[in-house]
HTML snippet that shows the backbone in 3Dmol.js (N, CA, C, O; Angstrom):
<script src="https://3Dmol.org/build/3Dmol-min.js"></script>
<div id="view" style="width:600px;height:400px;position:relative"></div>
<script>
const pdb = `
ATOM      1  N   UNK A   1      12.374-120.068  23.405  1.00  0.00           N
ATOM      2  CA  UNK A   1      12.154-119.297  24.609  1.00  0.00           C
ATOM      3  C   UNK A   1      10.944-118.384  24.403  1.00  0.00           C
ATOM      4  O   UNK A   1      10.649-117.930  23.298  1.00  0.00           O
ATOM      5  N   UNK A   2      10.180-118.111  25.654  1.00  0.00           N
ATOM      6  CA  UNK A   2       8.952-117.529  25.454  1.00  0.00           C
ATOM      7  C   UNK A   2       9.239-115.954  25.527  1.00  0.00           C
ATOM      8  O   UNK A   2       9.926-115.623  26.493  1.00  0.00           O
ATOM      9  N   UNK A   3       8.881-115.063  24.780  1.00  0.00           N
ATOM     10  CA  UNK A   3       9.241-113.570  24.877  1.00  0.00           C
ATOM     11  C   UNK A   3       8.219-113.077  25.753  1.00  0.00           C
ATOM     12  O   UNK A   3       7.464-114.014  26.012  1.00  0.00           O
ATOM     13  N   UNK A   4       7.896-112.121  26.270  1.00  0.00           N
ATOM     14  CA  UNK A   4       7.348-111.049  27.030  1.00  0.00           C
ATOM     15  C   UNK A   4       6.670-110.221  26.310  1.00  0.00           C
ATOM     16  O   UNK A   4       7.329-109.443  25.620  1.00  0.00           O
ATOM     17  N   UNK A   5       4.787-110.119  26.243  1.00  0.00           N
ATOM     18  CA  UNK A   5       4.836-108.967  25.317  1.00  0.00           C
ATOM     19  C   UNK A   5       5.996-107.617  25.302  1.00  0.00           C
ATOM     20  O   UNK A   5       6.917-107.260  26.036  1.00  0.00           O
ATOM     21  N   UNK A   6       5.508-107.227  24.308  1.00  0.00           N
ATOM     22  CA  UNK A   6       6.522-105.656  24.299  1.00  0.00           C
ATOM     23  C   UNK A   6       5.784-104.444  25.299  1.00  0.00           C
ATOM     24  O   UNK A   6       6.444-103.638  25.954  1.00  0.00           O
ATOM     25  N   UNK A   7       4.563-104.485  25.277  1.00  0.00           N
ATOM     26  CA  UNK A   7       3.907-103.459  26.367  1.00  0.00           C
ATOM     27  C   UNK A   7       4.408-103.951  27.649  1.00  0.00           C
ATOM     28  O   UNK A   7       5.128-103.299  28.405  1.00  0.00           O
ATOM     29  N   UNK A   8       3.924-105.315  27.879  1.00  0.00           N
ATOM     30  CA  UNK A   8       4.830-105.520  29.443  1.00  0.00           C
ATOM     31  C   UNK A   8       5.694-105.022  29.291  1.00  0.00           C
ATOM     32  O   UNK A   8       5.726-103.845  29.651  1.00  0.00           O
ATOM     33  N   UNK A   9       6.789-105.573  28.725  1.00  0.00           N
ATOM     34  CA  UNK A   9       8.295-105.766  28.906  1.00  0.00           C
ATOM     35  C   UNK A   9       8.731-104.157  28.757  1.00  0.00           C
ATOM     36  O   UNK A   9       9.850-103.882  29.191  1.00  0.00           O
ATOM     37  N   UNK A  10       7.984-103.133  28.212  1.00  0.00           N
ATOM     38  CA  UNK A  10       8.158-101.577  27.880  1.00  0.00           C
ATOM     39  C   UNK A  10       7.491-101.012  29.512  1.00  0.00           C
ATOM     40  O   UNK A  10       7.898 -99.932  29.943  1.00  0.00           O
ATOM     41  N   UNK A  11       6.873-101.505  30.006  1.00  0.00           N
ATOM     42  CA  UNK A  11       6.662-100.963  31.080  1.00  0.00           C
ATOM     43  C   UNK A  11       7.474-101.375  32.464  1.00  0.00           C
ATOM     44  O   UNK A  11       7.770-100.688  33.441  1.00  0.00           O
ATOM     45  N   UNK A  12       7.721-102.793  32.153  1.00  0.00           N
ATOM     46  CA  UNK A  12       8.603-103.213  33.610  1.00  0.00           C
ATOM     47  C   UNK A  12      10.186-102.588  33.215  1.00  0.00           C
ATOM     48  O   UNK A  12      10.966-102.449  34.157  1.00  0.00           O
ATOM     49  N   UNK A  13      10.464-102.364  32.372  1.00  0.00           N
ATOM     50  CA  UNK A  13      11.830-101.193  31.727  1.00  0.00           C
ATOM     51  C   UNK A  13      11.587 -99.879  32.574  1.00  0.00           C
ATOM     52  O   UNK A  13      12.152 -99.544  33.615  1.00  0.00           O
ATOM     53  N   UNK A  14      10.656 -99.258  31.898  1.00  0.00           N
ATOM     54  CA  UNK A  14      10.302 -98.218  32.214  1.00  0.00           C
ATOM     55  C   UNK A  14      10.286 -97.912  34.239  1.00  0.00           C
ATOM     56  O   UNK A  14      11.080 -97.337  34.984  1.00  0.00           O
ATOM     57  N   UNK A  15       9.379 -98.409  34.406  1.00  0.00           N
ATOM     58  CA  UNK A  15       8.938 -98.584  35.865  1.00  0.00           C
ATOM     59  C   UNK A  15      10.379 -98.509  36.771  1.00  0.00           C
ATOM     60  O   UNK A  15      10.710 -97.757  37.687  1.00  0.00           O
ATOM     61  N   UNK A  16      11.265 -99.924  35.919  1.00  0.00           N
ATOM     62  CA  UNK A  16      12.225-100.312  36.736  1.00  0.00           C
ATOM     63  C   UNK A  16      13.892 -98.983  36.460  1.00  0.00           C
ATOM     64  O   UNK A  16      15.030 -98.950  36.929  1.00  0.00           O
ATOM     65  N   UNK A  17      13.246 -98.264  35.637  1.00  0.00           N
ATOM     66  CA  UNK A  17      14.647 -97.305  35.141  1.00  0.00           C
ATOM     67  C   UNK A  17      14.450 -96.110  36.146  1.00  0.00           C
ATOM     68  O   UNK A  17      15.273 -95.531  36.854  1.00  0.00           O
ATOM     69  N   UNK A  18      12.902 -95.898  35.960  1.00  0.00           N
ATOM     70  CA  UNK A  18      12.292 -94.628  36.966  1.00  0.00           C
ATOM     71  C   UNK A  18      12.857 -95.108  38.656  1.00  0.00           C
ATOM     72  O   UNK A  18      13.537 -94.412  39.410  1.00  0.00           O
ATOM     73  N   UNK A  19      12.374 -96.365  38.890  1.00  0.00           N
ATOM     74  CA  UNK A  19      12.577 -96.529  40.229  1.00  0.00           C
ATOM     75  C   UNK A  19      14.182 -96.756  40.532  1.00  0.00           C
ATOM     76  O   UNK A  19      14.598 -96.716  41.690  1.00  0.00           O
ATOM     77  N   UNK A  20      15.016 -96.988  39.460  1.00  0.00           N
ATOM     78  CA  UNK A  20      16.436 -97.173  40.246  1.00  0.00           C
ATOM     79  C   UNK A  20      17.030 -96.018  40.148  1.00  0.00           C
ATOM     80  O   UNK A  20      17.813 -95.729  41.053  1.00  0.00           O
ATOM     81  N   UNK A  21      16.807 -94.982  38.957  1.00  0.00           N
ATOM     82  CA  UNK A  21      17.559 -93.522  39.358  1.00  0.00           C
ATOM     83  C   UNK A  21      16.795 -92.648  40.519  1.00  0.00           C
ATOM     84  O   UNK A  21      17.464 -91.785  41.088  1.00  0.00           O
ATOM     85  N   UNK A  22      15.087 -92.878  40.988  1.00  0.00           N
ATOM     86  CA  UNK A  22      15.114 -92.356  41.938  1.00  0.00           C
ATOM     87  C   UNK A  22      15.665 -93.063  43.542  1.00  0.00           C
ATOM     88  O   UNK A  22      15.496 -92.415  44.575  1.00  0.00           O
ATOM     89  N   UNK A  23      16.059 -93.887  43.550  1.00  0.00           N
ATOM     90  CA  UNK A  23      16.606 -94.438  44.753  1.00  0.00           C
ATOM     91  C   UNK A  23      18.505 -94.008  44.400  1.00  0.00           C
ATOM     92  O   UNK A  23      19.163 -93.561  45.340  1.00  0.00           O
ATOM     93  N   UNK A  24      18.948 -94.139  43.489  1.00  0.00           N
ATOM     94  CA  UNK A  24      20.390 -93.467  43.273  1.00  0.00           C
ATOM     95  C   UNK A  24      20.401 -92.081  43.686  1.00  0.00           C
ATOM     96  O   UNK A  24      21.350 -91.602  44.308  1.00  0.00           O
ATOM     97  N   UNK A  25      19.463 -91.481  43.387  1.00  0.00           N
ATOM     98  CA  UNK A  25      19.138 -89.723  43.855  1.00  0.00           C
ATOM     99  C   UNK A  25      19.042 -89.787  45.156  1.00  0.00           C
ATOM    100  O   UNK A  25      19.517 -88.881  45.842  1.00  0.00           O
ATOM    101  N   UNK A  26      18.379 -90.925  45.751  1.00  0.00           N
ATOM    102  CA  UNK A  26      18.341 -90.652  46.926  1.00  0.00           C
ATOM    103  C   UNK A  26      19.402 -91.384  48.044  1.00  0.00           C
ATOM    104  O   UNK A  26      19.227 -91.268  49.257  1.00  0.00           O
ATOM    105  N   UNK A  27      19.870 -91.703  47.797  1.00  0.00           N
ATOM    106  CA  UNK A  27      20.947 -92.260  48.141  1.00  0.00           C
ATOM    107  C   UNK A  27      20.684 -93.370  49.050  1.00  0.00           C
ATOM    108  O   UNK A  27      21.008 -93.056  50.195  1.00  0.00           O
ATOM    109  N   UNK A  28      20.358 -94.191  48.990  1.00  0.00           N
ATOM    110  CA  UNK A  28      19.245 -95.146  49.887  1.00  0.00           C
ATOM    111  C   UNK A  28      20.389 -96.234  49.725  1.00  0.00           C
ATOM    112  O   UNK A  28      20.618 -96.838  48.677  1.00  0.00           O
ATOM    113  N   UNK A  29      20.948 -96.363  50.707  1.00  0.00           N
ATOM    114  CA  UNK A  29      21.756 -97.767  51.309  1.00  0.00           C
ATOM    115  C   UNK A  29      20.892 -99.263  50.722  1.00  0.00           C
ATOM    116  O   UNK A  29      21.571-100.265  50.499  1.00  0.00           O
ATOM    117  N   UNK A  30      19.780 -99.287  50.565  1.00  0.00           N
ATOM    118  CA  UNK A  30      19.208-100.493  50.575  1.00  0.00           C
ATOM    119  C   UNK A  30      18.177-100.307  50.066  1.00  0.00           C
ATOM    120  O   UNK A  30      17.182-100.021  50.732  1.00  0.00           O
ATOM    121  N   UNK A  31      18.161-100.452  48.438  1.00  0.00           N
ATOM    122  CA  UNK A  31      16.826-100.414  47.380  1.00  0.00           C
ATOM    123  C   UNK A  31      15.562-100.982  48.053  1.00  0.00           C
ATOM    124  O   UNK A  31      15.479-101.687  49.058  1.00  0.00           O
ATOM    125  N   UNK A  32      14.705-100.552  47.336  1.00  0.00           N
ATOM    126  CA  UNK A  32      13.136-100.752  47.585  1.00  0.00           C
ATOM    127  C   UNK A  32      12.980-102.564  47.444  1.00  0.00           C
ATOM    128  O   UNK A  32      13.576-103.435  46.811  1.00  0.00           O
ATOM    129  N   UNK A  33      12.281-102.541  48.036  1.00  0.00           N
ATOM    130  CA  UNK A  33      11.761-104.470  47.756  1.00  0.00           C
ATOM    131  C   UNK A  33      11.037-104.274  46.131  1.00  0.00           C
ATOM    132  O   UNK A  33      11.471-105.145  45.378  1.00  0.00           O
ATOM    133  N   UNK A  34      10.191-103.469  45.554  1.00  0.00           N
ATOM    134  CA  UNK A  34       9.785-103.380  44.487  1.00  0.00           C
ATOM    135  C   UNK A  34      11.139-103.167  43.495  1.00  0.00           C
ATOM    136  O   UNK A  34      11.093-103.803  42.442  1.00  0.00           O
ATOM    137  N   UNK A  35      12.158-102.461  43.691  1.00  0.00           N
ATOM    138  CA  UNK A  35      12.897-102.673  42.818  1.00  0.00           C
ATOM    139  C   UNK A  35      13.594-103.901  42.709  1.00  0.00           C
ATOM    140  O   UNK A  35      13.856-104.277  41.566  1.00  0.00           O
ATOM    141  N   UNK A  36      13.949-104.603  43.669  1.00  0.00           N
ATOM    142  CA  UNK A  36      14.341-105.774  43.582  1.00  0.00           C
ATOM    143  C   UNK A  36      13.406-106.766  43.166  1.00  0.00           C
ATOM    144  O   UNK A  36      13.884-107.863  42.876  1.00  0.00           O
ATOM    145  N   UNK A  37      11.911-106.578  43.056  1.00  0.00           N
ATOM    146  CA  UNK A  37      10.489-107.494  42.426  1.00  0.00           C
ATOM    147  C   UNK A  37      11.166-107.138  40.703  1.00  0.00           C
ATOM    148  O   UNK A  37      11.259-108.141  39.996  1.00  0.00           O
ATOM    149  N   UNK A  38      11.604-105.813  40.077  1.00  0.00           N
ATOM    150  CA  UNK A  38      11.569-105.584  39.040  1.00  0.00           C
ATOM    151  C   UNK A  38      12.382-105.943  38.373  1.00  0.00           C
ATOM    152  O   UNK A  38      12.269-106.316  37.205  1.00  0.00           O
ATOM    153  N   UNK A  39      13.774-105.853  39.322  1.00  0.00           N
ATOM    154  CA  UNK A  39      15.686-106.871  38.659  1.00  0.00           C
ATOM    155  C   UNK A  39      14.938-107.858  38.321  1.00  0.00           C
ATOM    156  O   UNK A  39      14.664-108.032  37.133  1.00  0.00           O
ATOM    157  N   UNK A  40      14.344-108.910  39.560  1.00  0.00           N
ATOM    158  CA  UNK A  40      14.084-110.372  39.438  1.00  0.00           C
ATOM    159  C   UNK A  40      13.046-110.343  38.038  1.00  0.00           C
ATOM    160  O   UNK A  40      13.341-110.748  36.913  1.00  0.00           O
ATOM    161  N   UNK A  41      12.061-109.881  38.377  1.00  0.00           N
ATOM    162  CA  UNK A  41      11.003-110.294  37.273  1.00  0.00           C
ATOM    163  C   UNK A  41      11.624-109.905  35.290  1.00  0.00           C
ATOM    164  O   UNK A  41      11.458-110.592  34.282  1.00  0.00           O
ATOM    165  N   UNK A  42      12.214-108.763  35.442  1.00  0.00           N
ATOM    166  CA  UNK A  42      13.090-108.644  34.127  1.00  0.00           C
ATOM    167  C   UNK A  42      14.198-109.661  33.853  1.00  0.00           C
ATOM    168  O   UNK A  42      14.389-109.895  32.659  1.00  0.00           O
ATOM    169  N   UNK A  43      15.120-110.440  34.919  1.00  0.00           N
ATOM    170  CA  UNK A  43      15.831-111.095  34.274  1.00  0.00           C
ATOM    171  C   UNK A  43      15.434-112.362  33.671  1.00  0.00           C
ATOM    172  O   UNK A  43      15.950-112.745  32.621  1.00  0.00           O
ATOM    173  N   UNK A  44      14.053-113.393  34.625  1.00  0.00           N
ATOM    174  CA  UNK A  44      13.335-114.145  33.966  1.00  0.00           C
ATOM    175  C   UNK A  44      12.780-114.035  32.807  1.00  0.00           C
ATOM    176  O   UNK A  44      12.713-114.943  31.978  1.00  0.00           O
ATOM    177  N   UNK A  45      12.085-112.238  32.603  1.00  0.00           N
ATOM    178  CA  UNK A  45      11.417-112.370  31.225  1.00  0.00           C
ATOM    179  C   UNK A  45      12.626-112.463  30.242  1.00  0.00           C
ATOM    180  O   UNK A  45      12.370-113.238  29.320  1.00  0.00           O
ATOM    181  N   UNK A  46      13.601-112.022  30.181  1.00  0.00           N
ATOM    182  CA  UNK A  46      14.634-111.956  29.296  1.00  0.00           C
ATOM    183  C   UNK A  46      15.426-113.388  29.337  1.00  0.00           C
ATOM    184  O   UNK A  46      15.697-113.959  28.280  1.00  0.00           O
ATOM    185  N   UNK A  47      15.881-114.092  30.950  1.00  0.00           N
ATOM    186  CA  UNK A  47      16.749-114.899  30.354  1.00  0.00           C
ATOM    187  C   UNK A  47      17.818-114.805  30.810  1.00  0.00           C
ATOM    188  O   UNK A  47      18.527-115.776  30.546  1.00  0.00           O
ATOM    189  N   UNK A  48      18.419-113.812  31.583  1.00  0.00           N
ATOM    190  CA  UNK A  48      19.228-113.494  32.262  1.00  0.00           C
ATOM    191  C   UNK A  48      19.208-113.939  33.458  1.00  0.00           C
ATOM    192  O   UNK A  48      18.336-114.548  34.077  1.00  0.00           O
ATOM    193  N   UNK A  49      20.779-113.407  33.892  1.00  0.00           N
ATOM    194  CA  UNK A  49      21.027-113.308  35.434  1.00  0.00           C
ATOM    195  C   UNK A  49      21.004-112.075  35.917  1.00  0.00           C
ATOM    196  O   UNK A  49      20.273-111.698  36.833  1.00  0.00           O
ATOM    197  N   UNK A  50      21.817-111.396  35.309  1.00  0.00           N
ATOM    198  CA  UNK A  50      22.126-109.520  35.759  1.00  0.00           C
ATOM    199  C   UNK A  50      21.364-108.681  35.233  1.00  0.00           C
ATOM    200  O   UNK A  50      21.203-108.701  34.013  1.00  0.00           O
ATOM    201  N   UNK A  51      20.621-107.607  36.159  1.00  0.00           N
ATOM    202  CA  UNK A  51      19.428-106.854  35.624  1.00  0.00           C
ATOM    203  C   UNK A  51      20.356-105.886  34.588  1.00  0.00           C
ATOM    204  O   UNK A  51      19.609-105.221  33.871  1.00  0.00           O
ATOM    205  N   UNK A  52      21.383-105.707  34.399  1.00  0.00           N
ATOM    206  CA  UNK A  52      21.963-104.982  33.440  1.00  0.00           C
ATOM    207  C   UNK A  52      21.755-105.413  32.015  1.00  0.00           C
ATOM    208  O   UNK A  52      21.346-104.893  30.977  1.00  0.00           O
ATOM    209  N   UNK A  53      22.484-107.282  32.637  1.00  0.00           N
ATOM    210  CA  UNK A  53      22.432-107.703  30.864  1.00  0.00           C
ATOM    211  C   UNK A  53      20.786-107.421  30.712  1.00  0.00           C
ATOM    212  O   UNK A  53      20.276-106.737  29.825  1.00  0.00           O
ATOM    213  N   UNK A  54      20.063-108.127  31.814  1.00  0.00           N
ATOM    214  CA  UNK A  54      18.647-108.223  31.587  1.00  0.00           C
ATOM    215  C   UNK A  54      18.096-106.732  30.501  1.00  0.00           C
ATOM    216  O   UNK A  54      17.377-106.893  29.514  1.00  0.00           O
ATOM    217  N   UNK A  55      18.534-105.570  30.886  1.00  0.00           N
ATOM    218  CA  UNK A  55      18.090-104.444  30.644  1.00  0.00           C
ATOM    219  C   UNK A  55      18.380-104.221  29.106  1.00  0.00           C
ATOM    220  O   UNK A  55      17.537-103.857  28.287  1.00  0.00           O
ATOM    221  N   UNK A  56      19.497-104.452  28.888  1.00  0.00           N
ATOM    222  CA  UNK A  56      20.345-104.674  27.457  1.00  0.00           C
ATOM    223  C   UNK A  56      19.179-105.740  26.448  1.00  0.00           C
ATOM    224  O   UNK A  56      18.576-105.205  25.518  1.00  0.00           O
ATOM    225  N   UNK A  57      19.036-106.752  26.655  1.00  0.00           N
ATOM    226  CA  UNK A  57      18.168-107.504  26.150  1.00  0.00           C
ATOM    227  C   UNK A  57      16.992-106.792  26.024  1.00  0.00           C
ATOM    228  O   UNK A  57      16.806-106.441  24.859  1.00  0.00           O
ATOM    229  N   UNK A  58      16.110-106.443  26.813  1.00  0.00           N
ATOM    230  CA  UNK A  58      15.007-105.804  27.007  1.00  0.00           C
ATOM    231  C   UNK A  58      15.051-104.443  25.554  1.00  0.00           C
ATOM    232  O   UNK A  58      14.326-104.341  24.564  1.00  0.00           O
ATOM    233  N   UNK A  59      16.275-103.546  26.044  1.00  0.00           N
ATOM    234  CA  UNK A  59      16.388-102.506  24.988  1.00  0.00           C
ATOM    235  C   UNK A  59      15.848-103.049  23.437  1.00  0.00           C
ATOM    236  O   UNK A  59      15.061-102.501  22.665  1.00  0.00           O
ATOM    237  N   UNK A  60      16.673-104.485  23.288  1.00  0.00           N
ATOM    238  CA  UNK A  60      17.332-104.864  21.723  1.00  0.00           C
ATOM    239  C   UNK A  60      15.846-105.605  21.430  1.00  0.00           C
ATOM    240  O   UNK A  60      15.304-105.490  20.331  1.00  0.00           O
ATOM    241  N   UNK A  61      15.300-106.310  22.438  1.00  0.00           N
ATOM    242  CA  UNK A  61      14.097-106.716  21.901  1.00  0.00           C
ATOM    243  C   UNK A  61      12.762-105.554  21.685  1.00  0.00           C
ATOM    244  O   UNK A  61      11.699-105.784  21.108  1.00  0.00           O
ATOM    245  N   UNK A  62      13.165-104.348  22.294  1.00  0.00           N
ATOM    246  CA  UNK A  62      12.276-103.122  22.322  1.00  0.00           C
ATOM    247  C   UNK A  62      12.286-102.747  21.154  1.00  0.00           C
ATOM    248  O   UNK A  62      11.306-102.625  20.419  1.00  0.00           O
ATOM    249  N   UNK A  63      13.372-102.543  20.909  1.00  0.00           N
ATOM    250  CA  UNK A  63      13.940-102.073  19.141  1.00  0.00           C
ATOM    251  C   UNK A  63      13.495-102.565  18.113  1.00  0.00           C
ATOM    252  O   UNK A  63      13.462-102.041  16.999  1.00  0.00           O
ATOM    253  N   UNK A  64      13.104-103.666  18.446  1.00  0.00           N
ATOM    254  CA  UNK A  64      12.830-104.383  16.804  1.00  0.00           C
ATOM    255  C   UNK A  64      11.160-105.338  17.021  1.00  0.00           C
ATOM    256  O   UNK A  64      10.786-106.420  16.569  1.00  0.00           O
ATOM    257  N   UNK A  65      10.456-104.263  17.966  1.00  0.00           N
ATOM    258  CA  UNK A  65       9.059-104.715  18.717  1.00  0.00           C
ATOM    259  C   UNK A  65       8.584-103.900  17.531  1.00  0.00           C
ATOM    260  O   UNK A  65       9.190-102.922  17.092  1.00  0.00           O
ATOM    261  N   UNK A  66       7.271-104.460  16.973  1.00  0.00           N
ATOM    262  CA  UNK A  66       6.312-103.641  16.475  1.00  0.00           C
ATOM    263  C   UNK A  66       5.874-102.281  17.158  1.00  0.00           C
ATOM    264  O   UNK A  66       5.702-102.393  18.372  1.00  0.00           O
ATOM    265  N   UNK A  67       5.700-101.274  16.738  1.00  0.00           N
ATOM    266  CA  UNK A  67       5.251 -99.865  17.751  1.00  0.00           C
ATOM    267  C   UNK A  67       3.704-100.609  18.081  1.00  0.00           C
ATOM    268  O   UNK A  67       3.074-101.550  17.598  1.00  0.00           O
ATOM    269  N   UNK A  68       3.474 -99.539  19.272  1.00  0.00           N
ATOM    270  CA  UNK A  68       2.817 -99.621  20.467  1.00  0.00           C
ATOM    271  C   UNK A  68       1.275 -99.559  19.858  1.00  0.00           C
ATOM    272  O   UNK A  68       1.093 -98.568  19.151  1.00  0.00           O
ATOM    273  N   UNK A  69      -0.143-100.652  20.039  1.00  0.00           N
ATOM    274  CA  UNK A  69      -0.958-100.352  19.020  1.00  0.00           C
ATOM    275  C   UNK A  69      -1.828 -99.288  20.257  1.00  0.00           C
ATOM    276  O   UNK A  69      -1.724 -99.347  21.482  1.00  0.00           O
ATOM    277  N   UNK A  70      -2.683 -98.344  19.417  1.00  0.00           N
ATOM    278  CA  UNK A  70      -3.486 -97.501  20.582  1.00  0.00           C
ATOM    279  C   UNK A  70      -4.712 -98.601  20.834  1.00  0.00           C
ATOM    280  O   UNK A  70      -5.295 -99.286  19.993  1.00  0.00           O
ATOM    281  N   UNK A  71      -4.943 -98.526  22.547  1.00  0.00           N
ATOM    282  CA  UNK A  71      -5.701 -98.731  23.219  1.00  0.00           C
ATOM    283  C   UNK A  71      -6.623 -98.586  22.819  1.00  0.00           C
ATOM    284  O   UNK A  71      -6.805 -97.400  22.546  1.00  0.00           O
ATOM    285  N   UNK A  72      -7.868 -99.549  22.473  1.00  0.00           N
ATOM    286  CA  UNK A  72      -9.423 -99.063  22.265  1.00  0.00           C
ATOM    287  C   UNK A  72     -10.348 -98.599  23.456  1.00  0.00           C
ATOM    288  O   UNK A  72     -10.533 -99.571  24.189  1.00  0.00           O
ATOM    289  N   UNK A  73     -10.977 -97.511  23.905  1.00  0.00           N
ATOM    290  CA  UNK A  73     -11.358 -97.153  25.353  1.00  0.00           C
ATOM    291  C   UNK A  73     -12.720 -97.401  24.701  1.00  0.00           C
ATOM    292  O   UNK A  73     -12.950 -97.155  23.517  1.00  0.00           O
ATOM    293  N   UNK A  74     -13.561 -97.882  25.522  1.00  0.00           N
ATOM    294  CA  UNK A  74     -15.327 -97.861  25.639  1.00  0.00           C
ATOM    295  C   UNK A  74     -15.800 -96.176  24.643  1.00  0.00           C
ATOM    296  O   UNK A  74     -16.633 -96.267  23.741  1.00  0.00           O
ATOM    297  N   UNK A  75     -15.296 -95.091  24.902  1.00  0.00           N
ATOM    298  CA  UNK A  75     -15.241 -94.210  23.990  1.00  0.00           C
ATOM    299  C   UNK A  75     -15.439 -93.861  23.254  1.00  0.00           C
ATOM    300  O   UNK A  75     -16.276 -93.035  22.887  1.00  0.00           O
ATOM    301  N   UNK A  76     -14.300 -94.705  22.561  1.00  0.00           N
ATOM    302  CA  UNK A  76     -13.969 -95.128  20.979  1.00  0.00           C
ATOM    303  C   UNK A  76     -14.895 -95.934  20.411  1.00  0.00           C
ATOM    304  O   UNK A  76     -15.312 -95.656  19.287  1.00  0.00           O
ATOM    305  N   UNK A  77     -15.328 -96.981  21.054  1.00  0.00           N
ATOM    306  CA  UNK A  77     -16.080 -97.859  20.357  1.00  0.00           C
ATOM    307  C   UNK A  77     -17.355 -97.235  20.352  1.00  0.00           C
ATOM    308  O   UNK A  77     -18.066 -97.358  19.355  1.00  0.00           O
ATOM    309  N   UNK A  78     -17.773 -96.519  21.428  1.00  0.00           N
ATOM    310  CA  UNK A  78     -19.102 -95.433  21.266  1.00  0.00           C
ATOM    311  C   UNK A  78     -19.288 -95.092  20.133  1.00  0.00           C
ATOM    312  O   UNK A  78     -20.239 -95.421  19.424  1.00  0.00           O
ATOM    313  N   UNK A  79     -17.992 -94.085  19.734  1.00  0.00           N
ATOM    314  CA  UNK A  79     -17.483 -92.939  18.592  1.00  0.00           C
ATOM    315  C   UNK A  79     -18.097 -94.047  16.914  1.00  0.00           C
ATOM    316  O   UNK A  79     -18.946 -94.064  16.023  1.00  0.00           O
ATOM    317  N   UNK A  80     -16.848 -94.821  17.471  1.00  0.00           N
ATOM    318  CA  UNK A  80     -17.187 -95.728  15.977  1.00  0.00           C
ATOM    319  C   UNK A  80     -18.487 -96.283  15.855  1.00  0.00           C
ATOM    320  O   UNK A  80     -18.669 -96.598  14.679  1.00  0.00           O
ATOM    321  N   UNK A  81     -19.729 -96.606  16.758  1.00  0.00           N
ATOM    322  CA  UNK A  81     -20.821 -97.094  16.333  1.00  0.00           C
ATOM    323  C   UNK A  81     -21.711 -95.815  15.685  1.00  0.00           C
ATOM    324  O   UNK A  81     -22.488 -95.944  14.739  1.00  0.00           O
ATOM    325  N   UNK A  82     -21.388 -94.344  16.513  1.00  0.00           N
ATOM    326  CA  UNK A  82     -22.426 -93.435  16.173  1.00  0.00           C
ATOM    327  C   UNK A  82     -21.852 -92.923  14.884  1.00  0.00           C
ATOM    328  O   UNK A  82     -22.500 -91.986  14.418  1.00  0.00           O
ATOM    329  N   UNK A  83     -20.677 -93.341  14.104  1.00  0.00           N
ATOM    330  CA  UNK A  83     -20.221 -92.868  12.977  1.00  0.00           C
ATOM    331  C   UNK A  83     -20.397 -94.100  11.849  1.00  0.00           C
ATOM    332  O   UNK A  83     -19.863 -93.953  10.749  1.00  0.00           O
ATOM    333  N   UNK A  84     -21.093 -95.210  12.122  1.00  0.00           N
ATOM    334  CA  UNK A  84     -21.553 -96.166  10.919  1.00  0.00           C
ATOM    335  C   UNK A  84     -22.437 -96.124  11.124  1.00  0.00           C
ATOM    336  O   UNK A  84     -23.039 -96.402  12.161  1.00  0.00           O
ATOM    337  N   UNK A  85     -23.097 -95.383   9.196  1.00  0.00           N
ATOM    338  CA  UNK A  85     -24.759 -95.929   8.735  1.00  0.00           C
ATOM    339  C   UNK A  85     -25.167 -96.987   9.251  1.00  0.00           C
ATOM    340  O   UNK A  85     -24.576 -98.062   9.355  1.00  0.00           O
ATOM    341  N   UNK A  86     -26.420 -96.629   9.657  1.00  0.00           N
ATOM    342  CA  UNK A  86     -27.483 -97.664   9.686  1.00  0.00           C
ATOM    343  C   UNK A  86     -27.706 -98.634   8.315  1.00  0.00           C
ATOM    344  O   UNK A  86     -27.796 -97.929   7.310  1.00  0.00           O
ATOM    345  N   UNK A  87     -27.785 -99.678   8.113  1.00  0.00           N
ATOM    346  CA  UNK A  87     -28.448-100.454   6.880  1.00  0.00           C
ATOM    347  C   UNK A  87     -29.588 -99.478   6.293  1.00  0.00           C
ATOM    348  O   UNK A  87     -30.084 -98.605   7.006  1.00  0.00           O
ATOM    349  N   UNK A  88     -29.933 -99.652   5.100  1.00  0.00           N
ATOM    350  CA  UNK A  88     -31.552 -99.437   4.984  1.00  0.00           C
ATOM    351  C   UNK A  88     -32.322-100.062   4.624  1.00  0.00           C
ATOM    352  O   UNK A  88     -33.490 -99.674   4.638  1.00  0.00           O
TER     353      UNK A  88
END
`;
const viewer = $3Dmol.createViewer("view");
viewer.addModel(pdb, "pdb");
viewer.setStyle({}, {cartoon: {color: "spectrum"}});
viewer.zoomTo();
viewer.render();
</script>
């Protein structure tokens, strides 16, 4: 089975945890169409049927993901050219 990077799969978690306790807060009879884009799309990446188990999976494969590598920004790579000698 094909896994999900871990940055995706850490952000459609994320995204999808933020967006279902704020619709529980709000007491909304009938979730967002984006939260229902986020059940669906998490239970495919995982494998599931139920965005719960889906979520459970997601956790256990989070857990044992390599940590998060930092982003290289245009910046950085500036930084690092003006900090290597020239040849001579």
């Amino acid at each position: 089975m094909l896994m999900p990077h871990p940055a995706v799969l850490r952000r459609l978690v994320n995204e999808y945890e933020v967006l279902s306790a704020a619709v529980a807060a709000s007491e909304q009879a009938d979730p967002s169409t984006r939260l229902h884009d986020l059940a669906y799309t998490l239970c495919v990446s995982t494998g599931t049927r139920d965005v719960e188990r889906a979520l459970e999976v997601a956790h256990q494969w989070l857990a044992t993901a390599p940590a998060p590598v930092r982003e290289i920004t245009p910046s950085t790579v500036i930084e690092r050219r003006m900090a290597t000698p020239e040849p001579a």
